[in-house]
N, C-alpha and C positions, 0 to 999 in steps of 0.2 A: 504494500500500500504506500503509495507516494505521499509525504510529509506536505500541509498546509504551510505552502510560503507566505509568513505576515512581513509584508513592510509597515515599520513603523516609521514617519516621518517627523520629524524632529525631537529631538533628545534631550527633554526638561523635565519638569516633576509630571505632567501626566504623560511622558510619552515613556519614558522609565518606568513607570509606573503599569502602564500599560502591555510594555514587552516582558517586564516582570512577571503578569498575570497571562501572558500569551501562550508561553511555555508551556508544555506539556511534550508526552510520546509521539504527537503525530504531528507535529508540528517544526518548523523553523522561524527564526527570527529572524529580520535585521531590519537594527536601526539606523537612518539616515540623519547625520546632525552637520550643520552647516560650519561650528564653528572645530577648533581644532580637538575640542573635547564635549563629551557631554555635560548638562548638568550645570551649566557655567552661573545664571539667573540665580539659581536654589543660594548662591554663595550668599548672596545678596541681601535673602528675605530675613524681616523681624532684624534689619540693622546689623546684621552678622548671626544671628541668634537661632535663627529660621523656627519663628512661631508656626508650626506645621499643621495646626488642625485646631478646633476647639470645641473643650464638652460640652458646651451650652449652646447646641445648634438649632437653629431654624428656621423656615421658609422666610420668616422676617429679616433675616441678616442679609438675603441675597437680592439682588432684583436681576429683573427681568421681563421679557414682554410674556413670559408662558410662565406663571407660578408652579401650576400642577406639573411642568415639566422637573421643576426646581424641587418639590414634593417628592417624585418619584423617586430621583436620585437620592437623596435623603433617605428613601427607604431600601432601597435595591443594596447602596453600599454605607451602612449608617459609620458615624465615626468610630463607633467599639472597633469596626472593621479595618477600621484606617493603624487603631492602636495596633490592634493584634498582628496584622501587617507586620508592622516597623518592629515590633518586638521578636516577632519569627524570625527577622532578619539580624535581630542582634543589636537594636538599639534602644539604650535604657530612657525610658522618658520622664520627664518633671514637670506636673500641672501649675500654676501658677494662678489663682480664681478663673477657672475654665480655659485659659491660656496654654497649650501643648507647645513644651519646648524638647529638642534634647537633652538631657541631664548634665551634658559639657555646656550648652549651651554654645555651642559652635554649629555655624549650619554645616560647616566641612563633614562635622560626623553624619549627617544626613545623606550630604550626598558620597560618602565613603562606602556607609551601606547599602544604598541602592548600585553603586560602581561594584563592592564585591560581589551582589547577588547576581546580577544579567551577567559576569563574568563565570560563576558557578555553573548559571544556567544555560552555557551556552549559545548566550545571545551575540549577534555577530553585530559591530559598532562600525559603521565607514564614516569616519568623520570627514571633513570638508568637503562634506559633496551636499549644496543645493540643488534639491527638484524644483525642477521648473516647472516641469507639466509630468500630468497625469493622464492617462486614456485609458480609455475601457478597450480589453484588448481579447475580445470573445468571451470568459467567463471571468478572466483574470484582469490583470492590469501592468500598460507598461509606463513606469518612472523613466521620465527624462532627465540627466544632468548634465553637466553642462558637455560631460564629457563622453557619457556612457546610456545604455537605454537597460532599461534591468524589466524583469518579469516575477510578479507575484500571482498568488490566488486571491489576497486580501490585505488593504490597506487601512490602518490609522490614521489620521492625519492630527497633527499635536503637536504646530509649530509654535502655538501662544499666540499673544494676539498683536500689536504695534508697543505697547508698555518696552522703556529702556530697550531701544532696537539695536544699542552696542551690543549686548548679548545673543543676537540673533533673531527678536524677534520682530521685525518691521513690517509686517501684515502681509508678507506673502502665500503664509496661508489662507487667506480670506479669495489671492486671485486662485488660487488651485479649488478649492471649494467652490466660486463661482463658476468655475469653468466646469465642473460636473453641474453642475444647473440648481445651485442651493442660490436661495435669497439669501441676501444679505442686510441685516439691521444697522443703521447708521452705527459709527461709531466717534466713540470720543474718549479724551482721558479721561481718568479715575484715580481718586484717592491721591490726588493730585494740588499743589498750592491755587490759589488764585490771587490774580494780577487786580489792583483795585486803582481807579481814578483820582483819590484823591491826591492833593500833591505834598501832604504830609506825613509820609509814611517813613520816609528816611530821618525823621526827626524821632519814632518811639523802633526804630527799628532795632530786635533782639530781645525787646521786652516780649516777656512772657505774662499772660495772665488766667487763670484761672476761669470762668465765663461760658456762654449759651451764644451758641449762634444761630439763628433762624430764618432761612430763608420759605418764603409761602408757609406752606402746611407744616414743615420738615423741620426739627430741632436738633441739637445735638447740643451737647456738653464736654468740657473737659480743658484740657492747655490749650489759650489759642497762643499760638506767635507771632509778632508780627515782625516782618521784614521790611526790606526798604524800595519792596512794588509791592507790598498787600499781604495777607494773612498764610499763615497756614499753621499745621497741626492738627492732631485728631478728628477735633470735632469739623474741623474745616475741611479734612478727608472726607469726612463721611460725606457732608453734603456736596461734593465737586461734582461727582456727575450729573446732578440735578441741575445744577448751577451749568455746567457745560451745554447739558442738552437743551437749557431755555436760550442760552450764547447763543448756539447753532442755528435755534428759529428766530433769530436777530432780537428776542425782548430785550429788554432793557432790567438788568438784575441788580435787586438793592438788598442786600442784611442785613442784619441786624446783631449786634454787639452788646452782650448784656455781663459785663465783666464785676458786676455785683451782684450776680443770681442767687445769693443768701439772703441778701436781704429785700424787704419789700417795700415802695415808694415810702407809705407811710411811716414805715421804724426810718428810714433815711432823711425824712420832715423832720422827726421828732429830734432825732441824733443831731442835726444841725443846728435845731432851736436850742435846745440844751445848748449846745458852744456858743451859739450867738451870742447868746445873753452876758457870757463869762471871757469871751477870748476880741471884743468889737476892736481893742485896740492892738492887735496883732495884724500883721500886712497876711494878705489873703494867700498867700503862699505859706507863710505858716498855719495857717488857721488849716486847712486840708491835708497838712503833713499826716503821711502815718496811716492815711486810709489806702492809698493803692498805689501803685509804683510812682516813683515821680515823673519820670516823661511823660506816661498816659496824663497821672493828675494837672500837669503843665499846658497839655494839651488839651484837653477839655475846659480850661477855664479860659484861657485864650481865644477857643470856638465860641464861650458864651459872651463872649466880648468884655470881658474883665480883666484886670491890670496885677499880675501879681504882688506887686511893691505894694498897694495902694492898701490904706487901711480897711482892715472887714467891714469898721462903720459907715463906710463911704455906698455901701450898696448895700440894697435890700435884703432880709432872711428869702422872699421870693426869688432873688438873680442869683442868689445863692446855691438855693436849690436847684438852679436851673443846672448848674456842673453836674451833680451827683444823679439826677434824673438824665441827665448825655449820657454817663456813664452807663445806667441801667439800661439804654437804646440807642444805642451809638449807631447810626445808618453809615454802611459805608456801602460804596458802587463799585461791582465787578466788571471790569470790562475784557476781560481772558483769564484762560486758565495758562497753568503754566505747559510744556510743549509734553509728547508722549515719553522724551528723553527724560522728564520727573518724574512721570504717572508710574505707580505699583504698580496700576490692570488697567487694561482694555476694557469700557461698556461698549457694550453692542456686538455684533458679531456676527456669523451663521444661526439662521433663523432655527429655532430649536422644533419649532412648529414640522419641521421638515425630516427629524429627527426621532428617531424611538427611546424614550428616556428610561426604560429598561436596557437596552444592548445597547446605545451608542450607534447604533446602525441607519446607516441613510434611508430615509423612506425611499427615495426616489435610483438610490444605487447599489442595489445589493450588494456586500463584501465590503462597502464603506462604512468605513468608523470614523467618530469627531471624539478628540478629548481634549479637555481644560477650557484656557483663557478663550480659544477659536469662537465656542459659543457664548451667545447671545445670554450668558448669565456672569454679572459680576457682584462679587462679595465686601461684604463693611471688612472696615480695618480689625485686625483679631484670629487671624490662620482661616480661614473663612473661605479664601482664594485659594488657598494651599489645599484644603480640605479636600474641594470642587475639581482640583488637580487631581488628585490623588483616588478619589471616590470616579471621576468620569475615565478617569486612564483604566484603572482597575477592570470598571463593566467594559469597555473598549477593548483590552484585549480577553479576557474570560471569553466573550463572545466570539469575538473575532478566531479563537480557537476550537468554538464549538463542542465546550465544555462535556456539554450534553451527552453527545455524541462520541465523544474521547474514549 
């Protein structure tokens, strides 16, 4: 009985992931990775640390145009699945409040272990070969590169998506995927900083503060930072893609900055009336000392048109308050994000509606597989993106090997 040739094309956490899972007796591998090794992105994730997964998962952490497709995955390969994985393979792991890291806390160990395993398994690695095209070539398929035409029975495809395209990933898997006839969902950075209008940013820029950002509907919490083109940090991750995709349809996008989210207008009236009464002959630069960083605090009282030097009893308890209510709602205007060379992930992608979110298999191509960033689903900040890697590569190659049937 002749061996199921799997090409896997590109060599990250879900296509690793995937030839991993491919493996078996009837089967062969090989993976195609564009740069001189595999695995090179993984170095990268959670700051060096590579946050790989996390135990507090669900439909709500990911978006996408297809929930239920988001749902399924979640159930086919849950994250127990993803632990037990990495643990088979020999790597020790440490939770951190739902947070999945390696216990070195190096992502190198991450990808050390997935490098020993495909070598175990006999998986074949051609590094620096980009596929450029794909065809259906009677039941099978032939890969083009730039140099060579090669022949399988079944393809992955799990080049990632444009996110830091030094590593490989610059959206050419979206033109291979279009060129088998899959739709494709606009796309945009993610988890990415944003560029803001106004033109004093270079004056609190490096301050860090605590704070709620809320764009429309959509809030988040956590460090924001600010730089010296506009915000970033956590909370400012999470909402970038929303903020990117309203960019795209040319709106006009305003935040909101609420870097006193403990306390409520009213305790912030009363807080100031209290000093009024007691500090009127101190210059207004003192009298604010000691509530929130001084560049912010500098800057907000300057916007409400107040004079630092100038004594507290020269203005009202009203214009007073007008600082510490900025602060609570500070508008600022987005006018770009920053480029895909910042962005973690890709939103958007191959339309998952096209896609069987049990096997990973093309509706429209049999023998076709998608795993990871490719599709049209991206993850909050938190191993989320990692998981989605990991859990779509896994069903991608199972399938693609015909487990079943083995």
């Amino acid at each position: 009985m002749n061996k199921i040739r799997i090409a896997v094309v590109g060599g990250g956490a879900s296509g690793l992931m995937a030839a991993i899972h491919a493996v078996n007796k009837n089967t062969s591998v090989t993976i195609f990775e564009r740069n001189d090794r595999v695995g090179k992105k993984i170095l990268s994730t959670g700051n060096g640390k590579c946050n790989l997964g996390n135990t507090r998962i669900s439909t709500d952490d990911f978006y996408g145009t297809d929930s239920k497709f988001i749902n399924q995955v979640l159930k086919e390969f849950p994250i127990q699945k993803v632990i037990t994985t990495f643990e088979k393979m020999g790597l020790f792991l440490r939770e951190k409040d739902g947070y999945l890291y390696p216990y070195s806390e190096q992502a190198s160990a991450v990808l050390d272990v997935l490098r020993y395993q495909i070598k175990d398994l006999g998986v074949q690695v051609i590094a620096n070969a980009q596929i450029l095209e794909i065809k259906r070539k009677g039941s099978g398929f032939e890969l083009h590169s730039e140099t060579e035409i090669f022949q399988f029975d079944k393809v992955i495809l799990s080049t990632g998506g444009k996110s830091a395209p030094k590593t490989g990933s610059d959206g050419n898997g979206y033109i291979l995927a279009s060129d088998m006839g899959h739709e494709l969902i606009d796309t945009v950075p993610a988890l990415v900083q944003l560029r803001c209008k106004e033109p004093y940013f270079k004056r609190i820029a490096g301050v860090r503060a605590k704070g709620r950002v809320t764009f429309e509907e959509y809030r988040e919490e956590g460090e924001i930072q600010f730089t010296d083109y506009g915000i970033s940090g956590i909370p400012v991750f999470q909402l970038s893609r929303n903020v990117a995709y309203a960019l795209k349809q040319q709106r006009e996008v305003q935040l909101y900055l609420d870097v006193l989210q403990e306390h409520c207008r009213e305790y912030l009236n009363g807080f100031l009336g209290d000093r009024y009464e007691t500090l009127k002959e101190r210059t207004v630069e003192q009298f604010f000392a000691g509530i929130l960083n001084k560049k912010l605090m500098s800057l907000f009282i300057k916007l409400c048109g107040i004079e630092e030097q100038d004594k507290v009893g020269k203005y009202s308890l009203k214009q007073l308050n007008m600082v510490l209510h900025l602060a609570k709602r500070f508008p600022v205007t987005v006018i770009g994000t920053n480029s895909y060379e910042q962005a973690q992930v890709t939103a958007g992608g191959v339309d998952t509606s096209q896609v069987d979110a049990r096997t990973m298999e093309s509706k429209l191509v049999p023998g076709f597989y998608f795993a990871g960033e490719l599709l049209d689903v991206d993850g909050k900040c938190g191993g989320y993106n990692l998981y989605f890697a990991w859990a779509t590569g896994a069903l991608a190659g199972m399938n693609a090997a015909d487990y079943g049937n083995a």
